[in-house]
PyMOL Python script that loads the backbone (N, CA, C, O; Angstrom):
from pymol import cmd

cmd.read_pdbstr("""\
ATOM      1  N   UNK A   1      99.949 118.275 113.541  1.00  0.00           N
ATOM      2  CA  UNK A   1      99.293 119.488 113.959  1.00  0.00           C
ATOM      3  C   UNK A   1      97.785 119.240 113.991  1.00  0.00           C
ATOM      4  O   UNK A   1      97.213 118.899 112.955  1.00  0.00           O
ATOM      5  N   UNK A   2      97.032 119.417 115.284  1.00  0.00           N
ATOM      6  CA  UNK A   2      95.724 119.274 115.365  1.00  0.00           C
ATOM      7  C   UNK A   2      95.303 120.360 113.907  1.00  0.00           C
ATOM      8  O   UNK A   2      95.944 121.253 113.352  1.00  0.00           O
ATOM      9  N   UNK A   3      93.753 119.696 113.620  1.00  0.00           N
ATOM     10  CA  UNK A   3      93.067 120.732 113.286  1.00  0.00           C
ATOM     11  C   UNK A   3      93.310 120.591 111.777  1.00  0.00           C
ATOM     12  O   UNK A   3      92.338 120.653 111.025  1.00  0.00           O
ATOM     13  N   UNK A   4      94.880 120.355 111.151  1.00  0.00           N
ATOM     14  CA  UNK A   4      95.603 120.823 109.629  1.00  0.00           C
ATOM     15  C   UNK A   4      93.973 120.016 108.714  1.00  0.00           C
ATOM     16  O   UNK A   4      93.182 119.184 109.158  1.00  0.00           O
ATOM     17  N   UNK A   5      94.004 120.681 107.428  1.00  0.00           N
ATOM     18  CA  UNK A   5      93.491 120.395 106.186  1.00  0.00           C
ATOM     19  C   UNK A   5      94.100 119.529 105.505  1.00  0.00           C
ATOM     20  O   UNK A   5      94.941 119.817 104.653  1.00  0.00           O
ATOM     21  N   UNK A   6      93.589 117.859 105.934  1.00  0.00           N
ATOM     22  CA  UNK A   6      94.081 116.819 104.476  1.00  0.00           C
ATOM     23  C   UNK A   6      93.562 116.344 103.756  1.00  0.00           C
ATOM     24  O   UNK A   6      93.702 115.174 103.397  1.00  0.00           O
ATOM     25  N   UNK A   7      92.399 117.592 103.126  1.00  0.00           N
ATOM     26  CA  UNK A   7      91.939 117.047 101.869  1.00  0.00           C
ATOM     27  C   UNK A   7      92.341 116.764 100.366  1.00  0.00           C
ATOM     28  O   UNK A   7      93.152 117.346  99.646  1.00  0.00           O
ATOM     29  N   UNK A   8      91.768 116.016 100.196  1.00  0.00           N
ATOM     30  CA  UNK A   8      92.476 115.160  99.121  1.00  0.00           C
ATOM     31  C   UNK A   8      92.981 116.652  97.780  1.00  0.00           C
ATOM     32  O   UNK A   8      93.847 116.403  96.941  1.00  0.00           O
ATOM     33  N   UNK A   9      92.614 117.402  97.802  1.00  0.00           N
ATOM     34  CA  UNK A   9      93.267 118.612  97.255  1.00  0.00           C
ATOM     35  C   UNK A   9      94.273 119.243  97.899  1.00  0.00           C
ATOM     36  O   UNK A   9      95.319 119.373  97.263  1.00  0.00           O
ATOM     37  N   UNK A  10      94.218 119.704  99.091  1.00  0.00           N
ATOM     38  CA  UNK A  10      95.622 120.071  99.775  1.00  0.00           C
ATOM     39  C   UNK A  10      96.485 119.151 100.167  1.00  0.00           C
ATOM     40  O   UNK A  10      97.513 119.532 100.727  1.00  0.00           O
ATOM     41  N   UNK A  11      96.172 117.283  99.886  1.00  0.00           N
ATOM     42  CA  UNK A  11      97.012 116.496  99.727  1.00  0.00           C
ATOM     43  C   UNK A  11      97.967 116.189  98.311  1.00  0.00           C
ATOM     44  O   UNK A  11      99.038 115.620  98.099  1.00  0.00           O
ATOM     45  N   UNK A  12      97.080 116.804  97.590  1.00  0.00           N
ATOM     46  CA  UNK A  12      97.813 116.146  96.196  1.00  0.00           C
ATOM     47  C   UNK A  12      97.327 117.125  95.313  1.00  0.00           C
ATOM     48  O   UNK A  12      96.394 116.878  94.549  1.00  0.00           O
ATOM     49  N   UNK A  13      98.337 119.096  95.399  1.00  0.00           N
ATOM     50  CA  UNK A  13      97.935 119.593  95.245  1.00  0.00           C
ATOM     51  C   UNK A  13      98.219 119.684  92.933  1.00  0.00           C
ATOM     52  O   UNK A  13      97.814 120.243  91.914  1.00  0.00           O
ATOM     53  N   UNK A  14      99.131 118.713  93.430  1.00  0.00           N
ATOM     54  CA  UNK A  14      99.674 118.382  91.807  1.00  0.00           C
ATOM     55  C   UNK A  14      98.766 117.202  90.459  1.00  0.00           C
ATOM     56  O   UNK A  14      98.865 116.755  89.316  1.00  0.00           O
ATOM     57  N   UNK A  15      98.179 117.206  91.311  1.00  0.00           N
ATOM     58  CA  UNK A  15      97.170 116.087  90.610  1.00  0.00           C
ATOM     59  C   UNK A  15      95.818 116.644  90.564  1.00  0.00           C
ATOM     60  O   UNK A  15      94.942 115.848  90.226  1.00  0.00           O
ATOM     61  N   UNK A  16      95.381 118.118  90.893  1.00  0.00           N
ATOM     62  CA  UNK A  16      94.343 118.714  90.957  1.00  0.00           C
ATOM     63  C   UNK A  16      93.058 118.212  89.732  1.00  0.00           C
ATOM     64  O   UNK A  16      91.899 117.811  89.837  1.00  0.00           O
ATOM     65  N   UNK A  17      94.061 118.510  88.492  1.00  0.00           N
ATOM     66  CA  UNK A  17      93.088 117.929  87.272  1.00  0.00           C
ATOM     67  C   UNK A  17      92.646 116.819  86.705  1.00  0.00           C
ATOM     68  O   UNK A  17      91.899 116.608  85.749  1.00  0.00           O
ATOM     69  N   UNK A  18      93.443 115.886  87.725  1.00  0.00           N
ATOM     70  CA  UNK A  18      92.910 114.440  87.592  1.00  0.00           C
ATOM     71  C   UNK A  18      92.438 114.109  88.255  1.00  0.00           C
ATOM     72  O   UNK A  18      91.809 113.085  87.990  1.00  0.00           O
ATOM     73  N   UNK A  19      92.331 114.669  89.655  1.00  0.00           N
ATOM     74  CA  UNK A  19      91.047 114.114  90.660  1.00  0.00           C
ATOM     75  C   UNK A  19      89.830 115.163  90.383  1.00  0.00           C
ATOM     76  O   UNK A  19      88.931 115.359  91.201  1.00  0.00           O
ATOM     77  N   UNK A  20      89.912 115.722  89.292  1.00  0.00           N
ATOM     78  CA  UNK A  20      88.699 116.459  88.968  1.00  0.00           C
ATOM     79  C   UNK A  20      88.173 115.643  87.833  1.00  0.00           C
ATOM     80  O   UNK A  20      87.044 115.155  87.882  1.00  0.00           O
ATOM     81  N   UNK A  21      89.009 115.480  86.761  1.00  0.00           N
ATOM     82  CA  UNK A  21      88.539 114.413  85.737  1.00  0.00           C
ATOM     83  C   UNK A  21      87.948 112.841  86.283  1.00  0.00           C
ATOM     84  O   UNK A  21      86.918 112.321  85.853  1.00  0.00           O
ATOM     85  N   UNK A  22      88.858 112.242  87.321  1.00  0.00           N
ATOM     86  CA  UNK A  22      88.294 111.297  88.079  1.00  0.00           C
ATOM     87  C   UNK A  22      86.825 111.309  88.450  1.00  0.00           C
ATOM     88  O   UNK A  22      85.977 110.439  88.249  1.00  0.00           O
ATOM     89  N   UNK A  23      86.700 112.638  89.110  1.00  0.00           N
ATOM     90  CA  UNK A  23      85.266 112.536  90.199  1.00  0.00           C
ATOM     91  C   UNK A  23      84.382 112.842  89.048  1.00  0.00           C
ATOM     92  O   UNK A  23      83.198 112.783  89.378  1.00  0.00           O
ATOM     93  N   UNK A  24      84.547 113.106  87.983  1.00  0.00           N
ATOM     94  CA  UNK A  24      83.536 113.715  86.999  1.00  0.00           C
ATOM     95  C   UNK A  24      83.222 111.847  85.968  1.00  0.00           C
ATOM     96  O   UNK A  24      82.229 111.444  85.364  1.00  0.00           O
ATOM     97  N   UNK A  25      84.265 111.349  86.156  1.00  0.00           N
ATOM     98  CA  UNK A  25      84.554 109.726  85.178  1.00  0.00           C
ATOM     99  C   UNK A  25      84.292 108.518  86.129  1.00  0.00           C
ATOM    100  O   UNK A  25      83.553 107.553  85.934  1.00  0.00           O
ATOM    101  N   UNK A  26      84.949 108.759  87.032  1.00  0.00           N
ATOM    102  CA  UNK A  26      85.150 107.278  87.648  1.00  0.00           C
ATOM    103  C   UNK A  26      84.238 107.228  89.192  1.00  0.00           C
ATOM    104  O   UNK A  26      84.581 107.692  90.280  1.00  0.00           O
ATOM    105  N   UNK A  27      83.055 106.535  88.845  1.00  0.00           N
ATOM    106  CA  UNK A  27      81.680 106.485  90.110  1.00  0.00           C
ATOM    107  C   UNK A  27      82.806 106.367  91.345  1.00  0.00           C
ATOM    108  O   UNK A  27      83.122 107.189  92.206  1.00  0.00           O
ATOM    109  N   UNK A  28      83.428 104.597  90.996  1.00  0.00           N
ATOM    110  CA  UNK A  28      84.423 103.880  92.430  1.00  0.00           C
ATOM    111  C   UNK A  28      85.170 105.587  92.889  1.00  0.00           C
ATOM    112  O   UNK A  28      84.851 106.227  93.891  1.00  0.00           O
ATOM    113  N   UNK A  29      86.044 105.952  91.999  1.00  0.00           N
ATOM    114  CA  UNK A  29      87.480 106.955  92.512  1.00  0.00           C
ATOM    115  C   UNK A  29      85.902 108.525  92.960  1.00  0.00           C
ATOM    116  O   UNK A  29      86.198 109.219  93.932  1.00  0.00           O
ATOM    117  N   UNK A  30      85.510 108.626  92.762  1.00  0.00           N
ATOM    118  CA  UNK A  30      84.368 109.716  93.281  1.00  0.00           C
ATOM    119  C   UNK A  30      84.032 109.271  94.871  1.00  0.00           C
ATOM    120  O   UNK A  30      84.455 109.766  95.916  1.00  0.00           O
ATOM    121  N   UNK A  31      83.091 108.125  94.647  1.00  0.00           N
ATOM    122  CA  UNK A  31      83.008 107.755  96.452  1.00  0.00           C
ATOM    123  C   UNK A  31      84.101 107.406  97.222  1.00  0.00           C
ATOM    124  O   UNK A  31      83.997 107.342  98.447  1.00  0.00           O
ATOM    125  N   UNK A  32      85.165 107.166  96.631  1.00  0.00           N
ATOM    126  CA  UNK A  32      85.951 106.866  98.015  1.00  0.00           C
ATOM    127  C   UNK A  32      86.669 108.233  98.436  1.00  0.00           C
ATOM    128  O   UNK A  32      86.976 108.462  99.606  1.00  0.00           O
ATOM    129  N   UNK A  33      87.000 109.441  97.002  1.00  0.00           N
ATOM    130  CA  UNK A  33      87.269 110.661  97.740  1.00  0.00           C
ATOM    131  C   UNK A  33      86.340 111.342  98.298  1.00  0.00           C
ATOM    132  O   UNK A  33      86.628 112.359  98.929  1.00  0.00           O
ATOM    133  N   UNK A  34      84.911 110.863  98.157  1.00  0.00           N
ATOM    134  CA  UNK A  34      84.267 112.001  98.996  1.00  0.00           C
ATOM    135  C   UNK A  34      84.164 110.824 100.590  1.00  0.00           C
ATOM    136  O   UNK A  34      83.690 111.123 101.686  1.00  0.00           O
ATOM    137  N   UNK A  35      84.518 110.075 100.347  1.00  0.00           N
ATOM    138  CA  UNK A  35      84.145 109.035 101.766  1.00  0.00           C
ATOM    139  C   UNK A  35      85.960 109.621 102.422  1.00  0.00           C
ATOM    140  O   UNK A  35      85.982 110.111 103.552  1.00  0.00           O
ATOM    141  N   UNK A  36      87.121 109.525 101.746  1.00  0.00           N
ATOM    142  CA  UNK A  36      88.100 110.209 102.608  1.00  0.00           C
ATOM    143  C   UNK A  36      87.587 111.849 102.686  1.00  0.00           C
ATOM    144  O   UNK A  36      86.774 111.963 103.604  1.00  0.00           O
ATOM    145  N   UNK A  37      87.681 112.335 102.421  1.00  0.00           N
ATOM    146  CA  UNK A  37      87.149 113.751 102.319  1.00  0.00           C
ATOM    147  C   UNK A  37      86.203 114.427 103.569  1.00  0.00           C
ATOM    148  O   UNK A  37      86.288 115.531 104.107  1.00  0.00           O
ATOM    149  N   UNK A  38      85.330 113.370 103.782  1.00  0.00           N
ATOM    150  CA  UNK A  38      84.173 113.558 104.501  1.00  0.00           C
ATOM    151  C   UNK A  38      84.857 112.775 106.458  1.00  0.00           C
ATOM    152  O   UNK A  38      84.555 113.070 107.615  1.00  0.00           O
ATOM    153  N   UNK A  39      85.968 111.600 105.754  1.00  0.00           N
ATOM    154  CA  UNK A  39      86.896 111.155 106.969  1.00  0.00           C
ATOM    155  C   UNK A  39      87.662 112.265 108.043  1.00  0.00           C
ATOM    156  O   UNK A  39      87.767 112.396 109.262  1.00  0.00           O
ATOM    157  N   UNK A  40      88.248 113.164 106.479  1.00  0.00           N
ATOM    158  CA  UNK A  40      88.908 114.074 107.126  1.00  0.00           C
ATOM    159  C   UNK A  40      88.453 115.582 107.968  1.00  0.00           C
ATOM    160  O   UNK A  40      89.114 116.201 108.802  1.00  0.00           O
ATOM    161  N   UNK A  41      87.262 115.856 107.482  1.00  0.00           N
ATOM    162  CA  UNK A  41      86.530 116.780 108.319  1.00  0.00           C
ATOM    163  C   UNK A  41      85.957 116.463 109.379  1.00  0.00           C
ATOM    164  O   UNK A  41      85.802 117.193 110.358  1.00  0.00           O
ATOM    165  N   UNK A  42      85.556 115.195 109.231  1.00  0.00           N
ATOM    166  CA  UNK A  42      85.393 113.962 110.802  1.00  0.00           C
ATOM    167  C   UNK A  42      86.397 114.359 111.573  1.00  0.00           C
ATOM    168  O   UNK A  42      86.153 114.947 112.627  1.00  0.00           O
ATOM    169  N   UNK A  43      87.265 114.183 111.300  1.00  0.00           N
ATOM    170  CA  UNK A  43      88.799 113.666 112.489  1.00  0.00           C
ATOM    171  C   UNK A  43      89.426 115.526 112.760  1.00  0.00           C
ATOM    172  O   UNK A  43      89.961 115.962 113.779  1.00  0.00           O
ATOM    173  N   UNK A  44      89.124 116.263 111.509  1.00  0.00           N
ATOM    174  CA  UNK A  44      89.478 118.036 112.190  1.00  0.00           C
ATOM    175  C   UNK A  44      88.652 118.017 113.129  1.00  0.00           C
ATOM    176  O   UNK A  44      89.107 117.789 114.250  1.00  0.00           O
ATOM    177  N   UNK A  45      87.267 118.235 112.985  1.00  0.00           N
ATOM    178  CA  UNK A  45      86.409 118.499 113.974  1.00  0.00           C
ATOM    179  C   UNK A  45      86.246 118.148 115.096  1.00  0.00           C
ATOM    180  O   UNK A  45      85.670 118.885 115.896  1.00  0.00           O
ATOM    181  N   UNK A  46      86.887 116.484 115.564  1.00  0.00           N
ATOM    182  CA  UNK A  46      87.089 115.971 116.671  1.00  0.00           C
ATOM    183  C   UNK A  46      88.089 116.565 117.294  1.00  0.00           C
ATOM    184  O   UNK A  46      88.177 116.708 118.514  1.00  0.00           O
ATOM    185  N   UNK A  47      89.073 117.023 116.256  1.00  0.00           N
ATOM    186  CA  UNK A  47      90.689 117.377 116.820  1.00  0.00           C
ATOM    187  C   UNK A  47      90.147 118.831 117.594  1.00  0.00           C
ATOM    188  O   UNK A  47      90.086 119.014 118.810  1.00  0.00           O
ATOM    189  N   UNK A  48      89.893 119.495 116.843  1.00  0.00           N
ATOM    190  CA  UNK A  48      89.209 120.811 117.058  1.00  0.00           C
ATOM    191  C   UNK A  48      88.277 121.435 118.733  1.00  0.00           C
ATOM    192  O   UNK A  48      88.342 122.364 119.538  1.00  0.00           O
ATOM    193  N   UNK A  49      87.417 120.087 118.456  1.00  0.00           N
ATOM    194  CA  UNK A  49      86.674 120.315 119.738  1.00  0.00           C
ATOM    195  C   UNK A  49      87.335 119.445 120.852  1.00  0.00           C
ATOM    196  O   UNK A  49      86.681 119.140 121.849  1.00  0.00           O
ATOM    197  N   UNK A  50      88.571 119.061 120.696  1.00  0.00           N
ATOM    198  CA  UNK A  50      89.487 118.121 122.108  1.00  0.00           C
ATOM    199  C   UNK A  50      88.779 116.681 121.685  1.00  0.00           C
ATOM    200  O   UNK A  50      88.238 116.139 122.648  1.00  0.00           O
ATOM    201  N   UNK A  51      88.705 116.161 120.788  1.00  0.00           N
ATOM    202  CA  UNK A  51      88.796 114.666 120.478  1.00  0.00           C
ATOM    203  C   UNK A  51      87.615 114.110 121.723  1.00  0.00           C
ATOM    204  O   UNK A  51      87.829 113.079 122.361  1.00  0.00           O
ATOM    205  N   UNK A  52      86.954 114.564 121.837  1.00  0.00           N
ATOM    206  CA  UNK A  52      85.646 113.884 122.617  1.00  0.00           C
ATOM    207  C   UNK A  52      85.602 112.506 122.320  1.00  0.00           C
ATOM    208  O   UNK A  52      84.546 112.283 122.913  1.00  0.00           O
ATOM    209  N   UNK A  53      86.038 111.030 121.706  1.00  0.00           N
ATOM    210  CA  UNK A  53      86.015 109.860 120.710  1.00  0.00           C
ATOM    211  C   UNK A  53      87.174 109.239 122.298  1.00  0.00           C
ATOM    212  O   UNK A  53      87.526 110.054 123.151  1.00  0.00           O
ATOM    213  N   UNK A  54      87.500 108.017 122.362  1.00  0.00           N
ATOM    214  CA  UNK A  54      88.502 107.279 122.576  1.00  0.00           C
ATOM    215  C   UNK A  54      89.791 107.091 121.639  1.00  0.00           C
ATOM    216  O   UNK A  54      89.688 107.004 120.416  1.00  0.00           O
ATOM    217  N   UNK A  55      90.861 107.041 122.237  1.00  0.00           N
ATOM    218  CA  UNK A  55      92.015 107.141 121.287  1.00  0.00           C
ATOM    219  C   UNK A  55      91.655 106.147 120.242  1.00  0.00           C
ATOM    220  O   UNK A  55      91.491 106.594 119.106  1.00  0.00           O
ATOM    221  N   UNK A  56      91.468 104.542 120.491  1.00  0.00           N
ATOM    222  CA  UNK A  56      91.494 103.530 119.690  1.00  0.00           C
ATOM    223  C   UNK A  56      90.577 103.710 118.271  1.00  0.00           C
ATOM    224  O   UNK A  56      90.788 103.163 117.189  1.00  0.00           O
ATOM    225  N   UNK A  57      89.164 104.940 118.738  1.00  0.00           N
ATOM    226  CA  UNK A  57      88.388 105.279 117.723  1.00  0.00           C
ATOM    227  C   UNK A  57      88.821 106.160 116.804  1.00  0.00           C
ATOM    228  O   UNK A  57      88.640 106.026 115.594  1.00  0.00           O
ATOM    229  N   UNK A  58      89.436 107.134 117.364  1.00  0.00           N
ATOM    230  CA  UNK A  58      90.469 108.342 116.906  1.00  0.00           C
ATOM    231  C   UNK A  58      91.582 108.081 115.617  1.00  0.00           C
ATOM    232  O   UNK A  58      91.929 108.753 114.646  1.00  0.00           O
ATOM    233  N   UNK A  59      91.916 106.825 116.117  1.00  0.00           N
ATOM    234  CA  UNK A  59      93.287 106.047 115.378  1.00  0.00           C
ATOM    235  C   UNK A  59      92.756 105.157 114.265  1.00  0.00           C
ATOM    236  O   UNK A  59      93.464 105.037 113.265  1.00  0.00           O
ATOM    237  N   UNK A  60      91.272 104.346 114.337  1.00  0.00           N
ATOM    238  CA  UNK A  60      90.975 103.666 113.646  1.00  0.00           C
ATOM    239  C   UNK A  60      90.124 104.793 112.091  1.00  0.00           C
ATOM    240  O   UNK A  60      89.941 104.743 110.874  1.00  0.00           O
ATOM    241  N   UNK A  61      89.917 105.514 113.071  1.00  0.00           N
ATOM    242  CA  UNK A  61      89.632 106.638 111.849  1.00  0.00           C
ATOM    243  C   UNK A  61      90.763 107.427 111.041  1.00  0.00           C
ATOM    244  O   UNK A  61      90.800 107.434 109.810  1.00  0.00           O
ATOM    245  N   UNK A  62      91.613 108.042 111.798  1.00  0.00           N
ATOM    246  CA  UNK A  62      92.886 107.948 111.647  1.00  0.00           C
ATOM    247  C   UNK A  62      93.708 106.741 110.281  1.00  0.00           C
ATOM    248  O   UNK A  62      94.456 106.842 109.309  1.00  0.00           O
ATOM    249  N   UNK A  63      93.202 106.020 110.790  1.00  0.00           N
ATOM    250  CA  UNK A  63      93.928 104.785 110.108  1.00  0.00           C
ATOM    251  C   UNK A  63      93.084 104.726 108.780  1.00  0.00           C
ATOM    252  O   UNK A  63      93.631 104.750 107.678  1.00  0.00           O
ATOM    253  N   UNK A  64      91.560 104.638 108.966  1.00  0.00           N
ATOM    254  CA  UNK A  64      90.595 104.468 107.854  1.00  0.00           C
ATOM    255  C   UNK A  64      90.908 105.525 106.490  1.00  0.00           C
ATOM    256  O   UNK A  64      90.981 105.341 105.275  1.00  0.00           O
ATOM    257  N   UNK A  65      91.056 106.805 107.462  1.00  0.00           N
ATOM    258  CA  UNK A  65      91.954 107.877 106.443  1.00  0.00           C
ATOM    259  C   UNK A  65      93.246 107.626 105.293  1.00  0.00           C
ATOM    260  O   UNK A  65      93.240 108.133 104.171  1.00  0.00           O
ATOM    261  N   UNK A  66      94.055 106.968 105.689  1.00  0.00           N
ATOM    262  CA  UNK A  66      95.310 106.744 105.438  1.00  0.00           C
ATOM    263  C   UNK A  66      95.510 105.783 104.551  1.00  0.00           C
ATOM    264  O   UNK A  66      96.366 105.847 103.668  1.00  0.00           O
ATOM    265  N   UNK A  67      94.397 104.427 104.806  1.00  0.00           N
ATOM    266  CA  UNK A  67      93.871 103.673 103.717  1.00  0.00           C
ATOM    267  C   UNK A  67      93.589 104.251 102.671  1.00  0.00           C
ATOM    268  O   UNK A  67      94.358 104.116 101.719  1.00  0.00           O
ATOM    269  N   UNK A  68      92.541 104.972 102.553  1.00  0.00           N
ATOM    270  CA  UNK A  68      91.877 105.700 101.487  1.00  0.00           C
ATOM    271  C   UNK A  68      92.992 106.180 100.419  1.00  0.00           C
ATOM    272  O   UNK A  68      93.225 105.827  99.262  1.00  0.00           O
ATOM    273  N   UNK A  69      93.639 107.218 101.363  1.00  0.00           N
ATOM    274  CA  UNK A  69      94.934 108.287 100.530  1.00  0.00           C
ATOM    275  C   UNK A  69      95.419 107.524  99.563  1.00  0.00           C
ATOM    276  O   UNK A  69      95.317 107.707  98.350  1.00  0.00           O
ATOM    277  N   UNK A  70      96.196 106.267 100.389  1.00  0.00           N
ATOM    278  CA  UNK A  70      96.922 105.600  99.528  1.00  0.00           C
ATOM    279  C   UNK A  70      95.822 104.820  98.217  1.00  0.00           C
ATOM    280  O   UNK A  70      96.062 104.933  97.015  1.00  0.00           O
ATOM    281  N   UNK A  71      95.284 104.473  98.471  1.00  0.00           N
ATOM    282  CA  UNK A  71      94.592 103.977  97.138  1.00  0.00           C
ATOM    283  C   UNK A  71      93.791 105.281  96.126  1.00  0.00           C
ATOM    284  O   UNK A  71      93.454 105.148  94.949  1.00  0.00           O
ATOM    285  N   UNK A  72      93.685 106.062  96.665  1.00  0.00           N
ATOM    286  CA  UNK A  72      93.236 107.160  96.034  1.00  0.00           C
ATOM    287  C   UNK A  72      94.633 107.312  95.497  1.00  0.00           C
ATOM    288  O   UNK A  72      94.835 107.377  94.285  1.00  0.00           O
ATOM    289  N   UNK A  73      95.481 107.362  96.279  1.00  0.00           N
ATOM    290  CA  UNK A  73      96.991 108.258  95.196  1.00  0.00           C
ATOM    291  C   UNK A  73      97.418 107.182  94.184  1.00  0.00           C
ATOM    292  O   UNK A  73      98.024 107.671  93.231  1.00  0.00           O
ATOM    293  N   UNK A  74      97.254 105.766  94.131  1.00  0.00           N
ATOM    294  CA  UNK A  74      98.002 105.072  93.470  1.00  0.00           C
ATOM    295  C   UNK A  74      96.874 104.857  92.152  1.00  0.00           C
ATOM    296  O   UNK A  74      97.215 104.317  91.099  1.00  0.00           O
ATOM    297  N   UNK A  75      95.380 105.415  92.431  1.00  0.00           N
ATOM    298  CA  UNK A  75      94.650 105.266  91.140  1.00  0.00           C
ATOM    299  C   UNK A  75      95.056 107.431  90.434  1.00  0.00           C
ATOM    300  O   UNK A  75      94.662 107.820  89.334  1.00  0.00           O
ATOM    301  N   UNK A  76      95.592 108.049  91.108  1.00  0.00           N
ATOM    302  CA  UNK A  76      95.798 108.764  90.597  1.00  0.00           C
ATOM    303  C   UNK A  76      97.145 108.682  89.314  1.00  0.00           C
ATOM    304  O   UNK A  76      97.063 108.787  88.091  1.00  0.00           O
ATOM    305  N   UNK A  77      98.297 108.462  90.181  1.00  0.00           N
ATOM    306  CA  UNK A  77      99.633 107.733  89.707  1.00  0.00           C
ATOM    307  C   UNK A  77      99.465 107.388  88.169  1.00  0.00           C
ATOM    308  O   UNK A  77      99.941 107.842  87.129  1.00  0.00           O
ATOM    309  N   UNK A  78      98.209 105.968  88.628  1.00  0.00           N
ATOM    310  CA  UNK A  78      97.957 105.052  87.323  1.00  0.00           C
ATOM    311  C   UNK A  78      97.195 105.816  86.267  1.00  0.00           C
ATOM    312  O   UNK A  78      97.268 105.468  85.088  1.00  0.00           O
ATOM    313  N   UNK A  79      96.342 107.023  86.719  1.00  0.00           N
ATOM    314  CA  UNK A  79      95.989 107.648  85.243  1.00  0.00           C
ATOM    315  C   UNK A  79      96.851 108.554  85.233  1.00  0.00           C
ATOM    316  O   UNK A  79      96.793 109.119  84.141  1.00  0.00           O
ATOM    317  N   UNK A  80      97.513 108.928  85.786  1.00  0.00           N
ATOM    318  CA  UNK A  80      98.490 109.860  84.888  1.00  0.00           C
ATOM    319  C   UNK A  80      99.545 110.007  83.779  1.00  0.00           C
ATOM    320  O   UNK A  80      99.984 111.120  83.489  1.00  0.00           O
TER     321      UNK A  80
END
""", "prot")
cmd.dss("prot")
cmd.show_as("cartoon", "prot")
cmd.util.cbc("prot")
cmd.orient("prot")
């Protein structure tokens, strides 16, 4: 769905208090959710205004996103 909210809170709405303890503890787990975070309002806003970008740019951001998640979720996982 163009447009949807996948921030790292409405992604992982069960882990709320550890990506709060994280961003408050851990410098690394802080910049990379605000660097996905900041990915994902990138890629709404493109979606939003008709993707003005080339697909391949679209996807690599896309993709850059998806990187993130997963290493963001698996340092979540590990402190829990």
């Amino acid at each position: 769905m163009l447009g949807e909210d996948h921030s790292l809170v409405n992604e992982f709405p069960e882990h709320l208090d550890s990506i709060a303890q994280l961003t408050r503890s851990d410098a690394a787990f802080a910049k990379a959710a605000q660097r996905y975070d900041a990915l994902d309002k990138e890629i709404r806003h493109l979606e939003l205004n008709g993707a003005p970008i080339e697909d391949e740019s679209m996807n690599q951001l896309k993709h850059d996103r998806a990187v993130l998640k997963d290493a963001l979720y698996r340092t979540l996982v590990d402190t829990s």
